[in-house]
BATOR-268526 format. One record per residue: x, y, z of N, C-alpha, C, O in turn; residue in three letters. Coordinates in steps of 0.05 Angstrom, whole numbers, padded with zeros to 5 digits, always signed. Layout:
REM residues N
XYZXYZXYZXYZALA...
END
This chain:
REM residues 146
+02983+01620+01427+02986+01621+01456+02958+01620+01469+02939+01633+01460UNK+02960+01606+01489+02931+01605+01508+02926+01626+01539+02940+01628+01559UNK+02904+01636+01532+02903+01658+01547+02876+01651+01565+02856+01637+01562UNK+02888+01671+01589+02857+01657+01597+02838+01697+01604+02850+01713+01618UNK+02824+01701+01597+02811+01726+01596+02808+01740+01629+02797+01725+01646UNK+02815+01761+01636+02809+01772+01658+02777+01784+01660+02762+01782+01680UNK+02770+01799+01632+02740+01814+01627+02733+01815+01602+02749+01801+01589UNK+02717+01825+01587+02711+01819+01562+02729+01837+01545+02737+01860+01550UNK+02734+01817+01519+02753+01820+01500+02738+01835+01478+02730+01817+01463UNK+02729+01860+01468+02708+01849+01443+02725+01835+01412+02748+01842+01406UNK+02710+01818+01398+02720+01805+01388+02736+01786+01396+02744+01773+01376UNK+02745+01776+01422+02759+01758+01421+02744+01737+01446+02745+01712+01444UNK+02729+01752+01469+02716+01731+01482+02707+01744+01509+02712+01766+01517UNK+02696+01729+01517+02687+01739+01549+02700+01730+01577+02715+01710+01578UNK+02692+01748+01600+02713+01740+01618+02717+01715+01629+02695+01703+01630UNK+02739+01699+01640+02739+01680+01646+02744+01658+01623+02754+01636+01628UNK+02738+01663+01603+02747+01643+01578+02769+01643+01565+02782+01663+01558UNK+02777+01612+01561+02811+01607+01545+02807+01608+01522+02788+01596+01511UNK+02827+01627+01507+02819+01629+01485+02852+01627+01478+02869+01630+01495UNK+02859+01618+01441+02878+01614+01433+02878+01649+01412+02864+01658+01393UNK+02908+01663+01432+02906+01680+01396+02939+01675+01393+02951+01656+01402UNK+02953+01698+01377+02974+01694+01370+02992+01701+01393+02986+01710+01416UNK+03019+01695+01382+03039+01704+01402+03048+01731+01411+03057+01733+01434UNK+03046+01752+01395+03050+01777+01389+03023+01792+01396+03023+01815+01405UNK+03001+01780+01391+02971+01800+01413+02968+01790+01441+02960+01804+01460UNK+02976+01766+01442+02973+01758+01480+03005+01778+01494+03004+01784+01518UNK+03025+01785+01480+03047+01785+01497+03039+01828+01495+03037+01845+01513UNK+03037+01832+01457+03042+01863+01460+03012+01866+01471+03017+01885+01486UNK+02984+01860+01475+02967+01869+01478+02954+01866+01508+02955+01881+01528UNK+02944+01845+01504+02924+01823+01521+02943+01827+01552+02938+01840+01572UNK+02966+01809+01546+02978+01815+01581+02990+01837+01589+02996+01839+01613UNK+02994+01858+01569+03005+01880+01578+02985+01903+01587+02987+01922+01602UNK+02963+01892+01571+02941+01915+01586+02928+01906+01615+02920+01922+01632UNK+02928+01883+01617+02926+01864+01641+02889+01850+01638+02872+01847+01656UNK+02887+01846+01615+02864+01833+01597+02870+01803+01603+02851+01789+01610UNK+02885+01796+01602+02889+01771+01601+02916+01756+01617+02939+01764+01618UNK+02903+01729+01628+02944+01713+01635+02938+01683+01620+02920+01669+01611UNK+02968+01686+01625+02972+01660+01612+02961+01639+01613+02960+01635+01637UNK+02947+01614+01598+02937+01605+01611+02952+01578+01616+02952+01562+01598UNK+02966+01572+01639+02972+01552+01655+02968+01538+01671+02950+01544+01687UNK+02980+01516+01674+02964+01496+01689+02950+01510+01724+02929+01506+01736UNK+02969+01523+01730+02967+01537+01756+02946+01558+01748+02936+01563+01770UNK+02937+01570+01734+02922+01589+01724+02895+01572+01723+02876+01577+01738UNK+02896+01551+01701+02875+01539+01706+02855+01538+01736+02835+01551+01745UNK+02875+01515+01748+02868+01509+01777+02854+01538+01787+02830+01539+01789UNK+02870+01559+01792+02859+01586+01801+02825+01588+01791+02805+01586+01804UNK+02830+01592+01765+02809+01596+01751+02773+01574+01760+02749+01579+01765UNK+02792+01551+01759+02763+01535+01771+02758+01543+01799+02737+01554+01805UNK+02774+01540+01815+02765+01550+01847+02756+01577+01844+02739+01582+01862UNK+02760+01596+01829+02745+01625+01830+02714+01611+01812+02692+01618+01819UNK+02718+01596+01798+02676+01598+01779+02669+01579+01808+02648+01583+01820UNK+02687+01561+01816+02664+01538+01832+02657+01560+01857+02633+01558+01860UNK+02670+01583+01879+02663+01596+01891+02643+01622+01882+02629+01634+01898UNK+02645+01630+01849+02623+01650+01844+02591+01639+01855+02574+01649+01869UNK+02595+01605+01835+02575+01589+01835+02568+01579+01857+02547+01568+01853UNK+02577+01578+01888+02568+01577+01913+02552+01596+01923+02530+01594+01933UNK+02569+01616+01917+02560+01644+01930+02531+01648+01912+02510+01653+01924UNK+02531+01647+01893+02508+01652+01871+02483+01637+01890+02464+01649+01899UNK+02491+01601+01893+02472+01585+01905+02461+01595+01931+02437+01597+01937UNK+02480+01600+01944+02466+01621+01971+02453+01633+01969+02433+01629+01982UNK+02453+01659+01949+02449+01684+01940+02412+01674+01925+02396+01692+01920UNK+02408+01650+01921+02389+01638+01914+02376+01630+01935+02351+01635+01936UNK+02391+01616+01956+02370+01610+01974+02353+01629+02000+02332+01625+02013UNK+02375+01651+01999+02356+01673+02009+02342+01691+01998+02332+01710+02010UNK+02340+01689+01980+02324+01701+01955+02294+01689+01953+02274+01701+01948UNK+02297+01658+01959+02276+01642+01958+02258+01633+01986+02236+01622+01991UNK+02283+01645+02004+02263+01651+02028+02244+01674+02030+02220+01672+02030UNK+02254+01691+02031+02246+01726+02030+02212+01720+02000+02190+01731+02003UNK+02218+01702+01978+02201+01703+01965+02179+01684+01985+02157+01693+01993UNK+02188+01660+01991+02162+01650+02003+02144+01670+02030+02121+01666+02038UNK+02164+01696+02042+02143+01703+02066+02129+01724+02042+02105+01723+02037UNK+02146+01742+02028+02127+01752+02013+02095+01744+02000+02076+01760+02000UNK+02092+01722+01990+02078+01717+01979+02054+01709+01997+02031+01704+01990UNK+02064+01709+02016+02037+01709+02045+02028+01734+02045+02006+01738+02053UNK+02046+01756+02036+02041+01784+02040+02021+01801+02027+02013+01790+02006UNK+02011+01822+02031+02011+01839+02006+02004+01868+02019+02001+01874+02043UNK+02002+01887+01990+02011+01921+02004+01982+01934+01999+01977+01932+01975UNK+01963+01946+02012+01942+01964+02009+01962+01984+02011+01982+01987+02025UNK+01947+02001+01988+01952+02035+01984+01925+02051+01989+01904+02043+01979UNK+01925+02069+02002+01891+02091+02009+01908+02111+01982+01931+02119+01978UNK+01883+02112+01968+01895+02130+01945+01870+02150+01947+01849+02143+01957UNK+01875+02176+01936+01842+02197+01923+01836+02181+01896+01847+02169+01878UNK+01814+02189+01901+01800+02179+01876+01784+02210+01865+01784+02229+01881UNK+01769+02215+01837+01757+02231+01833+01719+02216+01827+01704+02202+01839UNK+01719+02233+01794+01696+02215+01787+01694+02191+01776+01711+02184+01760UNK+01670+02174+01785+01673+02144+01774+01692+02136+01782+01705+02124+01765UNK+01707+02137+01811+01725+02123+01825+01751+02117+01810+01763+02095+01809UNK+01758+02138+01799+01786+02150+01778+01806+02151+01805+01802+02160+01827UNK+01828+02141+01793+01853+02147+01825+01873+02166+01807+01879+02164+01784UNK+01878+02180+01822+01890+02212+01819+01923+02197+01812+01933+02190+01833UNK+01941+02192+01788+01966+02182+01780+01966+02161+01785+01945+02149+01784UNK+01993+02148+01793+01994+02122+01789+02011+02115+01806+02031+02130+01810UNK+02007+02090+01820+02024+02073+01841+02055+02070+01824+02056+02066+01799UNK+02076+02073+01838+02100+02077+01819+02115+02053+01831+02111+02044+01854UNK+02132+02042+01816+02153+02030+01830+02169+02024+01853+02178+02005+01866UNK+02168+02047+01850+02187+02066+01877+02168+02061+01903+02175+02045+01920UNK+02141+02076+01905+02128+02072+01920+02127+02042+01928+02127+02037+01953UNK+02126+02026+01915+02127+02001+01933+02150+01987+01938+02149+01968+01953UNK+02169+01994+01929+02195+01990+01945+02197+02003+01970+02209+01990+01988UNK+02187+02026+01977+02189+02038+01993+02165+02029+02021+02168+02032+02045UNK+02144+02019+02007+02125+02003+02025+02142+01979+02035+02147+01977+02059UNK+02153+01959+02015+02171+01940+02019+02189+01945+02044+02187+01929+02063UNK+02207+01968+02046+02229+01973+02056+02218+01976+02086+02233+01970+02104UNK+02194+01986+02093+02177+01998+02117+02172+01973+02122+02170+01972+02147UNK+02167+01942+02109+02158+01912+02112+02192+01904+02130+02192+01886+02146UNK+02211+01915+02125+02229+01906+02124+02247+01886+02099+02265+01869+02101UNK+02238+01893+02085+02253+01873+02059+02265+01893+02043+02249+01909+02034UNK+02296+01897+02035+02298+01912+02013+02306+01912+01990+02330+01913+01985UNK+02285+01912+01971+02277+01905+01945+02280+01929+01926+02261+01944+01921UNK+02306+01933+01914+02301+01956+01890+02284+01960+01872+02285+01942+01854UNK+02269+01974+01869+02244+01989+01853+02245+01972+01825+02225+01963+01814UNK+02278+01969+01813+02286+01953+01790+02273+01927+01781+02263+01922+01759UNK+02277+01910+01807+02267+01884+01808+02241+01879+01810+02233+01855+01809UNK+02223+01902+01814+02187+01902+01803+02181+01912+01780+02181+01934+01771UNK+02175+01885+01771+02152+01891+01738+02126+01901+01745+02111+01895+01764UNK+02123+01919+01723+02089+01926+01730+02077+01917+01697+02085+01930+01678UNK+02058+01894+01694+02050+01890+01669+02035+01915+01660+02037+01921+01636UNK+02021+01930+01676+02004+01958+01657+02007+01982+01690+02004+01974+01714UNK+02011+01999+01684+02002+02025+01703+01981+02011+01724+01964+01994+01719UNK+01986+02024+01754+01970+02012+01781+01949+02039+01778+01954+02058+01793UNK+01928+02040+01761+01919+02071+01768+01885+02055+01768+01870+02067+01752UNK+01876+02040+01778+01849+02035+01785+01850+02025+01812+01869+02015+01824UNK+01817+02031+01822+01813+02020+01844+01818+01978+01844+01812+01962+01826UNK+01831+01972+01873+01820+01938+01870+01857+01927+01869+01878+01940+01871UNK+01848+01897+01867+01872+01885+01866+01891+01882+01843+01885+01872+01821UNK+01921+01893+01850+01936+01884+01819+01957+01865+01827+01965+01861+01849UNK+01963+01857+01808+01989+01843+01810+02017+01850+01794+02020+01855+01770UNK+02037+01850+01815+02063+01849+01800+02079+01835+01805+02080+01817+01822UNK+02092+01842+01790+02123+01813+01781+02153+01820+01803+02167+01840+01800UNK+02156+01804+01821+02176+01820+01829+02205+01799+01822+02202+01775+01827UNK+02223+01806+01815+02248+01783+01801+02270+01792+01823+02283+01813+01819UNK+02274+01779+01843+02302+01782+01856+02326+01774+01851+02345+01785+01862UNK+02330+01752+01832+02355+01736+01815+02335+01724+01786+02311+01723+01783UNK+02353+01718+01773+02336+01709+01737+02323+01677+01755+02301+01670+01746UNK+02334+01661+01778+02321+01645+01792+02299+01644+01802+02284+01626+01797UNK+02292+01666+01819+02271+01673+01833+02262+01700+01823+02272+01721+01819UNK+02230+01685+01820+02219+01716+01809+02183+01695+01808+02173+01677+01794UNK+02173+01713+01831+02141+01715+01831+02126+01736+01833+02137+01758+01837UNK+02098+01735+01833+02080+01743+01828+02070+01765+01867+02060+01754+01887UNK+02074+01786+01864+02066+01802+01892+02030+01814+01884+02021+01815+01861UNK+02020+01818+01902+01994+01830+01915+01993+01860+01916+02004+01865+01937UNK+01985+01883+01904+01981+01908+01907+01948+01909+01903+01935+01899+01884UNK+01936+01924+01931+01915+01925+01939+01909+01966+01947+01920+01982+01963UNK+01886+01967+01925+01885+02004+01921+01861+01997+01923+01846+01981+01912UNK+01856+02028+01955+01826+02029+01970+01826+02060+01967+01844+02077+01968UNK+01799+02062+01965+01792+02092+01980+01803+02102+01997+01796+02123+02006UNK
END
């Protein structure tokens, strides 16, 4: 029997995919837990109009992603940090903290979506990675002064 997956199966498949099992795991298992429906022609149809609207929404979800990246990258964030001796800065610029500079910019960017390739703990310019979709993902400006 052909099934079409509601969420992931382990062992048998992931959501959204037709998969063939027997008659007796799609009827006692799969549809009774509500894992899976049948997969028919009407099911089908459903099924494509739900991926072709994920995949719209996704494309949107890209193109403001790729706006917000182009003003960013005009941007960037000075931090006034203490320093001690030999111009040592007292901890380290955190994630958080520049989400939270971000959020004061008006953009709001979870702490998640910034890579930091090494600790922000010197004076001068660094750079980090910021990824808003696996699509879009550049390079931001962090600027640490006296």
């Amino acid at each position: 029997m052909k099934v079409i997956l509601l969420q992931d199966v382990k062992g048998q498949g992931k959501k959204d995919q037709i998969i063939d099992v027997s008659d007796g795991y799609a009827e006692n298992y799969l549809l009774k837990k509500g894992l899976a429906v049948m997969a028919t022609k009407k099911s089908k149809e459903v099924l494509e109009e739900e991926l072709l609207k994920r995949h719209l929404k996704e494309e949107d979800l890209v193109k403001e992603y790729t706006l917000i990246m182009n003003e960013l990258k005009k941007k960037k964030i000075e931090f006034v940090v203490k320093t001690g001796k030999e111009d040592k800065v007292f901890g380290v610029i955190s994630t958080k903290q520049i989400s939270d500079e971000l959020k004061k910019m008006g953009y709001s960017i979870d702490k998640k979506c910034i890579k930091l390739k090494s600790p922000i703990d010197t004076l001068g310019t660094h750079e980090v990675q910021i990824e808003l979709h696996k699509r879009v993902s550049f390079p931001f400006q962090i600027i640490l002064k006296k």
